[in-house]
N, C-alpha and C positions, 0 to 999 in steps of 0.2 A: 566577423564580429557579430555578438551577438544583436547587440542594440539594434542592427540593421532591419528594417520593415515595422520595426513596432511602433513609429510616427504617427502609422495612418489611423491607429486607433483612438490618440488623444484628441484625435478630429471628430471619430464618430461617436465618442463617447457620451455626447451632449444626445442623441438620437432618442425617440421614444421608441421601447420594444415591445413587445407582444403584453398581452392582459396578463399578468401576472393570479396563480393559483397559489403557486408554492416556493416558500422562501427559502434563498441558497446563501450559506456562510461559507466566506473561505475561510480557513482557519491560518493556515499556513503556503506560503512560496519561498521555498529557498533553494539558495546555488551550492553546487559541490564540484570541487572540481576546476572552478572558474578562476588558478590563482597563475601568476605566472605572468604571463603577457596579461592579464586584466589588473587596473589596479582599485584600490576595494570603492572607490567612487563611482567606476564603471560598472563593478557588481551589485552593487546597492542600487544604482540605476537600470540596471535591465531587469533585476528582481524588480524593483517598484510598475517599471513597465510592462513587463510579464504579467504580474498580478492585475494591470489595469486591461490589459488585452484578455484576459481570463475572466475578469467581470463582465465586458462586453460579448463576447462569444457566451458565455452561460445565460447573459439578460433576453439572448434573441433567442434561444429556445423556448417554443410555444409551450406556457403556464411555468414558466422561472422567474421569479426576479431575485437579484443579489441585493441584499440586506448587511449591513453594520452590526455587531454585538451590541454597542449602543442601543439603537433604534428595540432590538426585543429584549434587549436586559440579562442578556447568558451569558454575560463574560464571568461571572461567579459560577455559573452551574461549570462551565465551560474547566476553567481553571482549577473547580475541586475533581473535575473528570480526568481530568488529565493527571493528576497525582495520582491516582486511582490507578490508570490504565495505561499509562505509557502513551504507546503509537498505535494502539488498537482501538481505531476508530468505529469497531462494534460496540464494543465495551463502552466508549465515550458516547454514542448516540444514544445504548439504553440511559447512561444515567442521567442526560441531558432532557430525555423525551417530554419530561413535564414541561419544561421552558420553550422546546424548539422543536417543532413535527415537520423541519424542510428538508432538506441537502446537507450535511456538509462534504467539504473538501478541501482535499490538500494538496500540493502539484511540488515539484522538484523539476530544477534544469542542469543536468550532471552533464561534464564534459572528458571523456576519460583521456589516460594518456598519450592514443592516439589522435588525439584532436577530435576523436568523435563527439556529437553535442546530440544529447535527447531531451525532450519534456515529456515527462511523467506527470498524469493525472489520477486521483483517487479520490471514487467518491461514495457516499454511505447513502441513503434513505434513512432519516430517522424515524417516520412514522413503519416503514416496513421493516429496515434491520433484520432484513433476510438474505444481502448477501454484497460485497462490494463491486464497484463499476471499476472497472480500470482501462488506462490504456497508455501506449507508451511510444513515441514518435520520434523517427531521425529529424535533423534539423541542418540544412545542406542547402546549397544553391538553389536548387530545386524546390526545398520547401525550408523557408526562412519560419523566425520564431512564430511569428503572425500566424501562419500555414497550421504550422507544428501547433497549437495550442488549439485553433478552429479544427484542425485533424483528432485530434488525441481525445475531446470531447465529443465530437461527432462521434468516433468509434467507442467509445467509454459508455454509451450506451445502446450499442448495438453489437455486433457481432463478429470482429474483425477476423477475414479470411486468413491463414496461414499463407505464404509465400516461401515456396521449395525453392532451391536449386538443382537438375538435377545433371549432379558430375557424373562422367563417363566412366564406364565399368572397367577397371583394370588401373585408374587413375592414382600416382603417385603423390600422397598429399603429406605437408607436416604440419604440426602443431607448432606456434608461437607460444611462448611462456605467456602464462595467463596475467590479468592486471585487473587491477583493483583503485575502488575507491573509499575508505571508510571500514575495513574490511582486520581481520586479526593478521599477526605477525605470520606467517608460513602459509596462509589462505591459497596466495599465487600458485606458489608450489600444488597443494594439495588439487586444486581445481584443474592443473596443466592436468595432471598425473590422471587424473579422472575423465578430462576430457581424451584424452591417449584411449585410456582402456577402452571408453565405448566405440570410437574409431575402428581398435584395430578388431574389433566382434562384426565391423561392417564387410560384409564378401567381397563389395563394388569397390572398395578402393584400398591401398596399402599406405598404412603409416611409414612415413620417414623421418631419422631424427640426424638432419644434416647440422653440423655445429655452427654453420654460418648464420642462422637463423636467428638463434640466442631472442637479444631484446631489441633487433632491428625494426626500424619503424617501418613503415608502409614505402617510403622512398625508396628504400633498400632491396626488398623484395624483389622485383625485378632481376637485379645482377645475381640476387640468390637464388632465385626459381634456376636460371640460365644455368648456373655454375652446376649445382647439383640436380638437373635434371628432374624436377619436380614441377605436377601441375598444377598444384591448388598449396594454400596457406590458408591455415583455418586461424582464426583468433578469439578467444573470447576475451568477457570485460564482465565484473558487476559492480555494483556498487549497492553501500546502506543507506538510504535514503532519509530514515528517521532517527532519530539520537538517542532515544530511547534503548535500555538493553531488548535483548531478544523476547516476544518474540519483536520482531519490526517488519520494516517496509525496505524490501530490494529492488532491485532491476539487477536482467542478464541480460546481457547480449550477446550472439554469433556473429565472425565478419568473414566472410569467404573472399579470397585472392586470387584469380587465374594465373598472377603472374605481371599481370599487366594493368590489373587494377580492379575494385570490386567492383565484385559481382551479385553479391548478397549481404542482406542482414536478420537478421531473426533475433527478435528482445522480444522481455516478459519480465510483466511484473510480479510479486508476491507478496503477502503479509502471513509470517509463518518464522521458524529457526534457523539461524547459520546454516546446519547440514543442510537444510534444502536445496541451498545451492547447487550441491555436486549436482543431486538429481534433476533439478532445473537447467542445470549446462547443457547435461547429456541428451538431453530432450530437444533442444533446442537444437545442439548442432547436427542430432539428427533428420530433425526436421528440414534443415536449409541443404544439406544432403541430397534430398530426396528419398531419404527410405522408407519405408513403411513398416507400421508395426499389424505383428501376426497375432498377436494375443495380447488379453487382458493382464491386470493388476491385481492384486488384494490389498485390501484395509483391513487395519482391526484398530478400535478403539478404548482404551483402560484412561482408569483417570483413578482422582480420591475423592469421587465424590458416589456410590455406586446407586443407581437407579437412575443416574440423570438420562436425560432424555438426550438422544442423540441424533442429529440433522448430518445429512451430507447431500452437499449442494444443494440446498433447502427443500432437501426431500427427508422427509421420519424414514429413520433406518434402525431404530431399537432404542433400548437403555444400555447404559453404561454399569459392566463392562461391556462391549462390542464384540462378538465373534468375529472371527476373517470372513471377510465376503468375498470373492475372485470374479466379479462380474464388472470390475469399473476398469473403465475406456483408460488408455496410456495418458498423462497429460494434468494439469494441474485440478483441485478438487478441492470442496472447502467445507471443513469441519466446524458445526456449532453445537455448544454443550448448553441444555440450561437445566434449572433446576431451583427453586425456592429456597432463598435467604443467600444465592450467591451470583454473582453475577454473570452474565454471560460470557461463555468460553469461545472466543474463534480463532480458528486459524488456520492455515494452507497447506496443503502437501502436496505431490508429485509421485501420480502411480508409474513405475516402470515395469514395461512387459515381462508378463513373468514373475517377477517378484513381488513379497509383499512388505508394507509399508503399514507400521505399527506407529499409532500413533500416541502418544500418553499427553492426557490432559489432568491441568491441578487448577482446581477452580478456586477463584477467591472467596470468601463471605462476605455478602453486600454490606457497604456502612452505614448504617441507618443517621439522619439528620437526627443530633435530640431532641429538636420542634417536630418530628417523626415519631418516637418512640412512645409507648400508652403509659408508663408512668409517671412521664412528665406534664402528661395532659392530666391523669390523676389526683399528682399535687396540685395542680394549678386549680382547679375546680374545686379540690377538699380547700385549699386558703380561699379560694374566694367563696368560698359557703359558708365559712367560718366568719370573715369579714363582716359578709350581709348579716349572719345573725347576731353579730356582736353591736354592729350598728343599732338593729331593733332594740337590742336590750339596753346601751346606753340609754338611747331615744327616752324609753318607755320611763327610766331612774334619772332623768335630769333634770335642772332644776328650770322647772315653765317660766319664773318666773324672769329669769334672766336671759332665757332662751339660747341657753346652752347646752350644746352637746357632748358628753362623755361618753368614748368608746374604750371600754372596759377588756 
């Protein structure tokens, strides 16, 4: 269960934590996934508790503290940003930046339909808004929600190692029908299908497609590894994490199977389009594999906006349009578009060895406030010039004797 370990926080919650520099809003915590055996009192309560263990874990990192919209007054800037941008928490830091120069952040606790439970964390820099923190945790005996959330932000700003597995050469593995959470009609399908093909491109081991496999849950496997002679069960899982249409916020997962019980997992998160997924699978399950890649990726960059300035992984890499470049690393990568009178463009892709990876950005046009725009300030100064000398001149034609004023 999930509620289990997040007790200890309502105790320490009262604690004072380090000098506070820079202020941190969360904007959002929510569950997906959690329905079923949980009933929605129970979900409402470990979301609430989540988010209080999520304050405390942020307060103690040296120069954070966690603030209220209240307390700086951005639930306006906050709320017209969001109409604006969706789940693109670049987008909503620029427009927010006058109001709020801290953190913010968003976090998700999906549990998919294997019982698996993750917390997801994401977080922005608004004075820098040069690139998102992420990080994304199992949640298990081992490391309960408490664990999971103090983990997920530790590594969200730092640099979390990959963890391979690496299966024996000549090893007989199959695929599990893929599963989802939040995800389009036929997704399942399409991601098994994808995750098959980059498998069977692996030397070290041989796809199997035993039919007892199907949508067996993890209990099962066992009698099926036995039966059809198979050594590993690969599974994946993603889920859409923000509600907004595309782009959004995902998480993948990889789960490896000896047969006897896992052995690995490998998840990631993203902020970028549906297809990303396929490519974020393949990556992933090869990763928990053990393989390794032999060669680079390409980008190219087009959009409708042309001259914009174009960033990859917060590095200046030309204007837009974007030529292919074949120099970037296999693995996830993040595209930022800007350009004057529209708003900031980001979003994520995944370079696969070998191939390249086109990406089209359509920038919006920024909305200007009307308290913003110069001939509102225009009017407002031609009436009130007009005002003051109308004053004078009544003044000047009124009658002294009565000591009244006409404004003419």
């Amino acid at each position: 269960m999930l509620l289990a370990s997040l007790g200890l926080f309502a105790a320490l919650a009262s604690e004072v934590g380090k000098s506070p520099t820079r202020p941190v809003l969360i904007i959002e915590v929510k569950a997906q996934g959690l329905n079923g055996e949980d009933s929605a009192q129970e979900i409402s309560s470990t979301v609430a508790k989540t988010r209080e263990a999520l304050r405390f874990i942020l307060a103690q990192r040296p120069g954070l503290t966690v603030v209220d919209r209240a307390v700086d007054d951005v639930d306006t800037a906050l709320s017209a940003a969001k109409e604006q941008c969706g789940a693109d928490l670049m987008c909503i830091s620029d427009l927010i930046s006058g109001e709020f120069d801290g953190y913010l952040v968003t976090a998700s606790l999906i549990r998919n339909e294997m019982g698996a439970s993750f917390f997801s964390v994401w977080l922005v820099d608004v004075e820098a808004r040069s690139k998102l923190l992420r990080a994304s945790v199992r949640i298990d005996g081992q490391r309960p929600v408490a664990a999971a959330v103090a983990a997920a932000v530790g590594e969200s700003f730092s640099q979390p190692s990959r963890r391979s597995v690496r299966v024996r050469p000549g090893s007989d593995l199959a695929v599990r029908v893929f599963a989802g959470v939040g995800l389009q009609a036929g997704d399942d399908q399409w991601l098994t299908d994808r995750l098959i093909k980059e498998i069977k491109q692996l030397a070290k081991v041989r796809h199997r497609k035993p039919s007892v496999i199907g949508q067996c849950d993890p209990s099962c496997f066992r009698q099926a590894a036995q039966r059809e002679g198979i050594d590993y069960i690969l599974i994946g899982h993603a889920a859409k994490t923000s509600e907004a249409d595309d782009p959004a916020r995902y998480l993948v997962s990889v789960h490896l199977f000896d047969g006897e019980k896992e052995i690995g997992t490998e998840a990631d998160t993203f902020f970028g389009l549906r297809e990303e997924l396929g490519r974020a699978l393949r990556l992933n399950a090869v990763a928990i594999l053990g393989a390794e890649f032999d060669e680079p990726g390409t980008i190219a960059v087009t959009g409708t906006v042309e001259g914009a300035d174009v960033f990859i992984d917060d590095q200046e890499a030309g204007f837009l349009p974007l030529k292919p470049n074949s120099e970037y690393h296999p693995g996830r990568h993040a595209i930022r578009l800007t350009s004057d009178g529209y708003l900031d463009w980001y979003n994520e892709t995944y370079v696969i060895p070998g191939e390249s990876t086109i990406v089209w950005a359509e920038l919006k046009p920024r909305i200007v406030p009307w308290y913003e725009k110069w001939w509102v300030w225009t009017v407002i100064v031609g009436v009130a010039a007009g005002a003051t000398a109308g004053i004078v001149v009544g003044t000047s034609q009124s009658d002294t004797a009565t000591g009244n004023v006409i404004i003419r």
